[in-house]
N, C-alpha and C positions, 0 to 999 in steps of 0.2 A: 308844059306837060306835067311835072311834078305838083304843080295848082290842083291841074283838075285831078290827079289821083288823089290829091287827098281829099278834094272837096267829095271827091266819090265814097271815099272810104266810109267819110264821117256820112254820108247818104244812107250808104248801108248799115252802117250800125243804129242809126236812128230809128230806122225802117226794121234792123233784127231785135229792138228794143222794145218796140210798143206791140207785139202782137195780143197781149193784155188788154192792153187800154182800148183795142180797135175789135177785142171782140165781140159778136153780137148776140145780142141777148137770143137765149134760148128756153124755152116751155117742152114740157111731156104731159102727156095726158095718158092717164093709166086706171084702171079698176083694182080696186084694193076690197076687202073681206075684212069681218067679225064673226068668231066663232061662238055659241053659246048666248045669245039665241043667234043664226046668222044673220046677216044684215051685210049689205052691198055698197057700194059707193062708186061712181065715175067722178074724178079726179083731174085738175091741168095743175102743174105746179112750175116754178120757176130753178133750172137748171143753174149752177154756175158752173157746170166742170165744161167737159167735151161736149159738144152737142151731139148725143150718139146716143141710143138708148142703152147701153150699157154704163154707162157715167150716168144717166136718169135714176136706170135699176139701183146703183151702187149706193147715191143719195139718197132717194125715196124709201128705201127698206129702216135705216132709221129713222127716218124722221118718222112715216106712219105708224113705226110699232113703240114709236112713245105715246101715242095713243092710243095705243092694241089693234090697231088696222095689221093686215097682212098683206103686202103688195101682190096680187094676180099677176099682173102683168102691166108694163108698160105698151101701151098700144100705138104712138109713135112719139117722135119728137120735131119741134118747128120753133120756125121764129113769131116777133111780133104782131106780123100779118094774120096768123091764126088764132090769137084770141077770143077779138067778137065772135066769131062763129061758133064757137065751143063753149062761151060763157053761158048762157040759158043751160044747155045740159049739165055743164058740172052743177051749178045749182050754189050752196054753201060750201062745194068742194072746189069752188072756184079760187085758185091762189091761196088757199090756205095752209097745204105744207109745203 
C-alpha cells in the first residue's frame, strides 16, 4: 500500500510539472493599422502565453508597434490545424510578428 502511494505521488507531480512542456502551440489572427498615409493589414502570428485572445492582444500590441502598426483587433485565436487556411490571406503578414 505504501508502494503504490508513493508511486502515485511521484505520478502526480510529474504530470503537475510539465504542463509547459505539453502545451500546444497556439496562432492569432488579427488586423492591425498605419496611420499617415493609412494602410491595413490582416495578420496570423504565433502566441506563447494563454491561448486566449486576450494573452494574443497583450503580445501583439508590442511587437506591431515596433514597427508602427496599431493592433485593431485580434479576430480569433487557434491552434496548428488553422494555418494553411489563413496563409494565402495573411499574405507577408503571414508569421511575421
Amino acid at each position: 500500500m505504501k508502494q503504490i502511494l508513493i508511486t502515485s505521488l511521484i505520478a502526480l507531480s510529474v504530470v503537475l510539472a510539465s504542463p509547459v512542456s505539453a502545451r500546444a502551440e497556439c496562432y492569432a489572427d488579427y488586423k492591425a493599422k498605419q496611420d499617415a498615409p493609412l494602410r491595413l493589414h490582416y495578420g496570423v502570428a504565433q502566441i506563447s502565453g494563454s491561448c486566449s485572445k486576450a494573452s494574443a492582444q497583450s503580445e501583439l500590441k508590442p511587437r506591431l508597434a515596433g514597427e508602427g502598426w496599431i493592433l485593431l483587433n485580434v479576430l480569433s485565436v487557434f491552434g496548428p490545424d488553422g494555418l494553411e487556411e489563413r496563409k494565402d490571406s495573411a499574405g507577408v503578414y503571414f508569421l511575421r510578428f
